[in-house]
C-alpha positions in Angstrom: 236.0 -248.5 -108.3 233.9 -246.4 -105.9 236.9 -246.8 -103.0 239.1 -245.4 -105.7 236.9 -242.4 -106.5 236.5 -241.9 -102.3 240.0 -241.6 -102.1 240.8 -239.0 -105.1 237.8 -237.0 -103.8 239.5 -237.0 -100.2 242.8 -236.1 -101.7 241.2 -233.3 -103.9 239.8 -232.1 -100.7 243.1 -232.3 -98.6 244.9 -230.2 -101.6 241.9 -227.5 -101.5 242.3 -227.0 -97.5 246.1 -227.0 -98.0 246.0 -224.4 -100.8 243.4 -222.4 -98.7 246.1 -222.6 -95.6 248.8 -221.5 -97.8 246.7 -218.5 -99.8 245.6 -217.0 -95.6 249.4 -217.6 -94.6 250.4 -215.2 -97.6 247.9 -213.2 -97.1 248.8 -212.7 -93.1 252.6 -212.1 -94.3 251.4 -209.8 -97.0 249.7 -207.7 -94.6 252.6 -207.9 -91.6 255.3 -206.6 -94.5 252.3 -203.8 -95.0 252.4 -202.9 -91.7 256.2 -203.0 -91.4 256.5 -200.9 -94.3 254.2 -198.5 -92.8 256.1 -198.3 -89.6 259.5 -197.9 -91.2 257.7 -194.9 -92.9 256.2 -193.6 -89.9 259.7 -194.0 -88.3 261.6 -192.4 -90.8 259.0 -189.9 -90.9 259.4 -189.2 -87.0 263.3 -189.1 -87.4 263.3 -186.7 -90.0 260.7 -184.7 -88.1 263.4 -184.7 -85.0 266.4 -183.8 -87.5 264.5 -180.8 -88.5 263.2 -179.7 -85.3 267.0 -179.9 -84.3 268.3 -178.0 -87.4 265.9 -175.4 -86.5 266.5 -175.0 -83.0 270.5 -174.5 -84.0 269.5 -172.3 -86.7 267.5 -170.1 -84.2 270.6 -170.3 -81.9 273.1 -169.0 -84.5 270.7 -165.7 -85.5 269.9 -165.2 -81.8 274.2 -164.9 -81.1 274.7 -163.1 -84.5 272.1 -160.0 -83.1 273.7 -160.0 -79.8 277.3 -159.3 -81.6 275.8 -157.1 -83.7 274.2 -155.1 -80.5 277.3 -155.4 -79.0 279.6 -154.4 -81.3 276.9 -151.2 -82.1 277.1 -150.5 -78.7 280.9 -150.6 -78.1 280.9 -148.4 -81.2 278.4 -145.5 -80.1 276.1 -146.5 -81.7 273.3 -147.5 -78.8 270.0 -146.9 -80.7 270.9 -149.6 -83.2 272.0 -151.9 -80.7 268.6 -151.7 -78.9 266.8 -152.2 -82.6 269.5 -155.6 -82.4 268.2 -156.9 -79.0 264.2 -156.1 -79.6 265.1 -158.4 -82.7 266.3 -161.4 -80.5 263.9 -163.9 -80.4 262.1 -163.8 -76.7 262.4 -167.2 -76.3 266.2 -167.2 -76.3 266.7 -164.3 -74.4 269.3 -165.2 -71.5 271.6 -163.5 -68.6 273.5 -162.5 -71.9 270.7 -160.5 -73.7 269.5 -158.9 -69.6 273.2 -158.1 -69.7 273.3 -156.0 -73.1 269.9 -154.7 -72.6 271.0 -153.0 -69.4 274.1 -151.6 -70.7 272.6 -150.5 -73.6 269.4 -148.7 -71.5 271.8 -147.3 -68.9 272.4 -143.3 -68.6 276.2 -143.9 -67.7 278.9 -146.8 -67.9 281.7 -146.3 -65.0 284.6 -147.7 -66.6 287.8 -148.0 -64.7 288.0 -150.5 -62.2 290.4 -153.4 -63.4 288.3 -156.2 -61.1 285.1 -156.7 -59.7 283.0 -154.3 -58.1 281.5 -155.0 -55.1 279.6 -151.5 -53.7 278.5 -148.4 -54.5 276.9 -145.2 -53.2 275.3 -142.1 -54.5 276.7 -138.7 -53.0 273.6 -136.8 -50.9 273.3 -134.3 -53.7 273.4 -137.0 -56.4 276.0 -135.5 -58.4 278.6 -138.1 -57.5 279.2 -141.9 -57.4 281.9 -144.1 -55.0 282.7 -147.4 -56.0 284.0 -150.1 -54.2 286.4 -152.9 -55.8 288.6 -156.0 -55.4 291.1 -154.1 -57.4 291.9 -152.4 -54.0 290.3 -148.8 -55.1 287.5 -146.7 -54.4 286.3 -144.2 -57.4 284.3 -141.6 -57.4 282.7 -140.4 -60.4 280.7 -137.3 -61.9 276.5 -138.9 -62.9 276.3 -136.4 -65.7 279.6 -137.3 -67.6 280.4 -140.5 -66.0 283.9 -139.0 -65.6 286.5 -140.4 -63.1 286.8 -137.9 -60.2 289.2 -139.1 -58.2 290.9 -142.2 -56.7 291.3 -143.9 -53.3 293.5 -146.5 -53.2 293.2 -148.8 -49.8 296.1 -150.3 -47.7 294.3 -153.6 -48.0 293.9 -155.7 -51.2 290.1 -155.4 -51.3 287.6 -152.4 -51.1 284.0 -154.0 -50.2 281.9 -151.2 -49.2 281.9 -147.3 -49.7 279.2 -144.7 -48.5 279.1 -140.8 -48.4 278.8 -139.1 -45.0 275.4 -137.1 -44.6 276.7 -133.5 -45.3 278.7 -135.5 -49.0 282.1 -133.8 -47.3 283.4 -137.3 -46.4 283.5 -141.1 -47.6 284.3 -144.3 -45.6 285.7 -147.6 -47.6 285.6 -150.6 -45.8 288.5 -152.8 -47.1 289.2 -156.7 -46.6 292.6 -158.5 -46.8 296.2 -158.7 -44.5 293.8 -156.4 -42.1 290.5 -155.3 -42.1 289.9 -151.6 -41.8 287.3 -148.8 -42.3 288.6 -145.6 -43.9 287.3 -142.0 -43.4 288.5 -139.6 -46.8 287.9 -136.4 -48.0 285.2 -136.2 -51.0 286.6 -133.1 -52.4 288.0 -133.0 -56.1 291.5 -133.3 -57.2 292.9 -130.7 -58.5 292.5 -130.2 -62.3 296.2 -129.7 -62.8 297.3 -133.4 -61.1 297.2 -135.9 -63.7 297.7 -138.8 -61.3 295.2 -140.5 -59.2 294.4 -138.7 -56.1 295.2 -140.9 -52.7 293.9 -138.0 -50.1 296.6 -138.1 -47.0 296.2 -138.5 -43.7 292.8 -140.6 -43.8 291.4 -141.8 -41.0 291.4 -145.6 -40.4 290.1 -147.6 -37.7 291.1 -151.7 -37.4 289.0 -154.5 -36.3 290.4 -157.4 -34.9 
């Protein structure tokens, strides 16, 4: 009778230790699917975080490029004093080349329009009254500062004008021109005549070769 009773009590107390094992395994896996729950949330949390950060950031973009057409289609319309009120609006962290670019044009006294390619030089006249330019479109214009106004046209031998400058006394102007030869190119500076609607090509310049 009493072996009987030592084995029951030893099998009650095997049961108790395997119930106890079982209840601290559930308890560890409660607490892991806590902790996974919590890192799905933090996750999800983090990758909304990023997906807002990005729509903002594009959203910032699109308002930046919608004030710069705004300034410039203000500015190509006359209208510069609302296209600067458009770039001070640009967010500053944004501004690029793009906004330097607009800002410039739109803050200049005078915008030379004319050449059909790049420009590559220019030179004031001594008294400051005129402007030569220099371009790959194979011409050198001169231009009135105070109305921006096309003065006159020299058009090079070569396919390139690089450089231009004004002689001391602003009588004279030398192009230097690249292409099938290179050559240097002494003009007169005087204005065309009011009366000739074409572009004036002053004859008889003086041009000197290099080899």
């Amino acid at each position: 009778m009493r072996a009987a009773e030592i084995d029951r009590a030893a099998h009650a107390a095997r049961a108790d230790a395997e119930a106890e094992k079982a209840a601290a395994e559930t308890k560890r896996a409660e607490a892991e699917a806590a902790r996974a729950r919590e890192e799905i949330k933090r996750r999800r949390t983090s990758l909304a975080l990023a997906a807002s950060v990005l729509l903002l950031a594009r959203s910032e973009q699109l308002v930046y490029a919608s004030k710069l057409m705004l300034a410039q289609n203000d500015f190509d319309a006359g209208n510069g004093g609302l296209a600067q009120f458009y770039l001070d609006e640009c967010q500053s962290s944004l501004r690029g080349w793009e906004y330097r670019y607009l800002r410039t044009r739109t803050q200049s006294k005078q915008t030379l329009v004319g050449h059909t390619d790049e420009v590559r030089s220019a030179a004031f006249s001594p008294d400051g009254k005129r402007v030569v330019t220099a371009s790959l479109d194979g011409t050198a214009k001169v231009w009135d500062t105070e109305t921006g106004q096309e003065v006159l046209t020299l058009r090079a031998q070569t396919q390139y004008v690089l450089g231009v400058a004004f002689s001391p006394d602003g009588k004279r102007i030398v192009t230097g021109s690249a292409g099938a030869s290179a050559t240097a190119t002494v003009w007169y500076a005087e204005s065309a005549p009011k009366d000739n609607l074409w572009p004036l090509t002053y004859m008889e310049p003086q041009t000197y070769g290099f080899p």
